[in-house]
N, C-alpha and C positions, 0 to 999 in steps of 0.2 A: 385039248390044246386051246389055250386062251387067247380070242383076237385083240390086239392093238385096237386100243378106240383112239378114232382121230377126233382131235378137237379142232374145232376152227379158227384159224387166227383173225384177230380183233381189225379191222381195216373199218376207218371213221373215212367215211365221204364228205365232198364239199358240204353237203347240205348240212351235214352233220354238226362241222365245226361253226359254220354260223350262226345255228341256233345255240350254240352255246356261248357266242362270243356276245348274241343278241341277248340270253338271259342275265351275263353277268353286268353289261350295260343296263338293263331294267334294276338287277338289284341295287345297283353304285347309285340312280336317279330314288329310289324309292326312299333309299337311305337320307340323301340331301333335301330330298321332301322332306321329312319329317322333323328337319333343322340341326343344325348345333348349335351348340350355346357359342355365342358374340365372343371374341377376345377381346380383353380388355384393353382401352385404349392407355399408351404408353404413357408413365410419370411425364407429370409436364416441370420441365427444368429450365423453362423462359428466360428466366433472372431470377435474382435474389437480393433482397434489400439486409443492412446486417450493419447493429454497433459495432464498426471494426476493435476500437478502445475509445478508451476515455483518460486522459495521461494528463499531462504538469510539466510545463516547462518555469523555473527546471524542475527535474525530475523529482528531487529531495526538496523537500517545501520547508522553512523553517522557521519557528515562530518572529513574527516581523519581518519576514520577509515579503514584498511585492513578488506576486507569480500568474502564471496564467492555466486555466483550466481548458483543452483543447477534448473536442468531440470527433469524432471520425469516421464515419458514412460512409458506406461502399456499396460495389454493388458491382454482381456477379452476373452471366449470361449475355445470350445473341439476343436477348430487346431488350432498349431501353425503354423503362417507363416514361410516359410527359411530364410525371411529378411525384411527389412524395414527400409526406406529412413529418415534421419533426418536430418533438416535445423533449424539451430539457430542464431538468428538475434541480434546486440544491434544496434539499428537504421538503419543503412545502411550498418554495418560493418558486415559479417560471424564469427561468432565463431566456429561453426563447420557444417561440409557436409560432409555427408559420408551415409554409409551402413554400418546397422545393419545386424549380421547372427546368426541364431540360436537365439533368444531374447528371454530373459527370460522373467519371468510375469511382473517385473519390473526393470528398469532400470535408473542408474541416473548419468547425465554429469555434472560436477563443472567446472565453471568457475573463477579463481582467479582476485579481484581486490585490487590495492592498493593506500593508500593515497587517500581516497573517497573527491572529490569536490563537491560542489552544484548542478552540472548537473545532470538531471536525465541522466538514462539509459533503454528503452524501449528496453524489450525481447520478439522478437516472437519466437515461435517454430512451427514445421509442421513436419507433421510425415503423411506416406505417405506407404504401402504398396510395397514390390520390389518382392513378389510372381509371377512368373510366372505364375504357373497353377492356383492359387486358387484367386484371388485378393481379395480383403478388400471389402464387402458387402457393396453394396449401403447404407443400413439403417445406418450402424455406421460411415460415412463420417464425420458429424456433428463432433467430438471432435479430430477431427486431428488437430485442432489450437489454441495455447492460446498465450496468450500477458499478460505482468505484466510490467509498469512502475517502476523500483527502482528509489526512489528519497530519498539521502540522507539526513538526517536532521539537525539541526545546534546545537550546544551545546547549553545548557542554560534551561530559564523555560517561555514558550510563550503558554500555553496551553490557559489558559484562558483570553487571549488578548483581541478576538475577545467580549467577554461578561464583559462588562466593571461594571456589578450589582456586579460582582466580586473581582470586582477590590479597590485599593486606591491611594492615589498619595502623595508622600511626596515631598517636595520644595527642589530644587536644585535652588541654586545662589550663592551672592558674598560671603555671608556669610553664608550658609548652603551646605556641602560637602557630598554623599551618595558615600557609598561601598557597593560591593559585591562580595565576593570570590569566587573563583573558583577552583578548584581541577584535576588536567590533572594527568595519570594513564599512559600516554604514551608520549613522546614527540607530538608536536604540532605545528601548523602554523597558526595563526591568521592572517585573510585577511581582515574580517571589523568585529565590532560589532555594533549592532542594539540595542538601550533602545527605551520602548515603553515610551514617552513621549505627553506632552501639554503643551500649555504657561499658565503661571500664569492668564493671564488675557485674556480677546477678544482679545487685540489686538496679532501677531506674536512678539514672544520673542527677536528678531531681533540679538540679541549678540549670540555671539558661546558660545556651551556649549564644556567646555574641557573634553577628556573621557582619561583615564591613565589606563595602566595597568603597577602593582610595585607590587615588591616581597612582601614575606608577614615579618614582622618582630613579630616574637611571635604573632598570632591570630588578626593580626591588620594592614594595609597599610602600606608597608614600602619604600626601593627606586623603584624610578619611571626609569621601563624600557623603555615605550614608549609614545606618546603622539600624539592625536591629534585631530579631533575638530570637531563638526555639527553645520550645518549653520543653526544659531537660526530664523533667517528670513523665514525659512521654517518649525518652529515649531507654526501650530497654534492651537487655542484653542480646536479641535477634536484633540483625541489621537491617536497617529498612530506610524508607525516603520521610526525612522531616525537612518542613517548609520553615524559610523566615518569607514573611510578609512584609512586600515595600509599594510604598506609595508612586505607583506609574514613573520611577525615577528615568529621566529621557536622557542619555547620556551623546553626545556626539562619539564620531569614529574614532576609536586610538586604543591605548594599549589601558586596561586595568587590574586590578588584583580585587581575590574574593578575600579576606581572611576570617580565619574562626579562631576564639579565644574563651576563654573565661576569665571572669572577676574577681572571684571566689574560692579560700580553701576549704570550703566546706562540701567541695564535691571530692571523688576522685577522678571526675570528667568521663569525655567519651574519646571513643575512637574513629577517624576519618577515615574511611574504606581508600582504598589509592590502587592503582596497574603496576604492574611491571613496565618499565618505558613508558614513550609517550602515544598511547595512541589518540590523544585529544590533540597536542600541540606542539610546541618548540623543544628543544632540553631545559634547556633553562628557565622551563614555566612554571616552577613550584617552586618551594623556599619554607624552611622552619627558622624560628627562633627559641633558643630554649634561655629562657631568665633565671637559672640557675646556675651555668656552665659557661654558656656564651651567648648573651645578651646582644645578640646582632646577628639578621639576615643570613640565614645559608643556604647553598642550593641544595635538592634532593636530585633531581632530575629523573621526575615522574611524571602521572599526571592522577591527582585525586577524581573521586566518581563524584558528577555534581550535575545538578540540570539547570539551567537558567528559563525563565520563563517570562 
């Protein structure tokens, strides 16, 4: 018969449990001796310096026109800087260089232009921290820079040039005459204009097309201010932008007419690209004359594709 072995139950005395609460306190100190690695100290998001834009009043700049070029500085964050450098560029030229002190949250430099010509004008700006003690945190370096090409644009209606599914083309030649008026709000300087034209046929129109601008007489072409001509030979059957060239003609504000014609039967002429409606100007801004049928002024009520420059 087999005896029962007693085992003894596990009973931890006081002393017991201190040495064990004492060893695991040595291990927690041993551990901390031996270091950890430093946490990194937190992104510093102080403030931030930042081309907010660079914009045009007004907005749509058009050739000849007086406008102003605005810069726009800001700045982000719980400290202000004492100061802050700022360089504004139009191409190679300085507009301004200086220091800024005390800068508000936002800030905004104009620049005036006048009599806008076809030249764009690229603006950079950089803005640049002049803080002695606190400088401009790494992380917000990024928007210290911005750049905006202004490029003027030319009078007239050429939006939908390039999609010609848009488009129509009415015949200019010996005997068919197209106008379109124009309306100036301000004195003016006509340097070329451009019809988006085609030849009649494959072959290049070869003859000049005459382009006139004449006053208006009552709602209709009337004397002819100026004159002068595109070389038909360079008009061929893909439509595209030909220039007549005028000498800096300065017109004061009012109402004029463009018109195209020919001289000559020995073309079969070209074609003047035109909209559906008017999305350049009035109803009554366009007008033909055909010297075959009827030899005087009619309205279309369009508006042909043309750029003034």
């Amino acid at each position: 018969m087999r005896r029962a072995i007693q085992v003894p139950s596990c009973q931890f005395s006081v002393p017991c449990i201190l040495l064990v609460l004492l060893f695991i306190s040595v291990s927690g100190c041993a551990q901390q001796a031996g270091g950890t690695p430093p946490q990194p100290a937190p992104p510093d998001y102080s403030y931030d310096l930042l081309i907010k834009d660079v914009s045009t009043l007004p907005q749509n700049v058009y050739i000849g026109d007086n406008y102003t070029v605005m810069v726009h500085v800001q700045r982000y964050g719980m400290y202000t800087p004492t100061a802050y450098r700022l360089r504004i560029f139009d191409s190679d030229r300085a507009l301004y260089d200086g220091i800024v002190s005390k800068p508000g949250l936002m800030e905004t430099f104009s620049f005036n232009y006048t009599d806008a010509d076809d030249a764009p004008h690229n603006i950079r700006a950089y803005v640049e921290s002049a803080d002695l003690l606190h400088s401009e945190p790494p992380l917000s370096l990024e928007n210290n820079f911005l750049q905006r090409t202004v490029h003027p644009q030319p009078l007239g209606y050429y939006g939908a040039c390039y999609d010609c599914m848009h488009l129509y083309y009415d015949a200019v030649s010996y005997s068919m005459r197209q106008a379109q008026s124009i309306n100036m709000t301000r004195p003016f300087t006509i340097r070329r204009i451009g019809l988006y034209l085609r030849s009649a046929t494959e072959a290049p129109c070869g003859a000049p097309v005459i382009v006139e601008i004449t006053r208006d007489n009552g709602g209709q072409p009337g004397e002819v201010i100026s004159s002068s001509s595109i070389n038909g030979a360079e008009v061929g059957h893909e439509p595209g932008w030909h220039f007549a060239q005028f000498q800096n003609l300065t017109l004061p504000a009012g109402k004029y007419w463009i018109v195209a014609r020919m001289d000559t039967t020995d073309s079969y002429g070209v074609q003047w690209a035109r909209s559906e409606g008017n999305p350049y100007g009035e109803m009554y801004d366009t007008m033909a004359m055909d010297l075959t049928d009827w030899p005087a002024w009619d309205y279309k009520l369009f508006d042909f594709v043309f750029q003034i420059y």
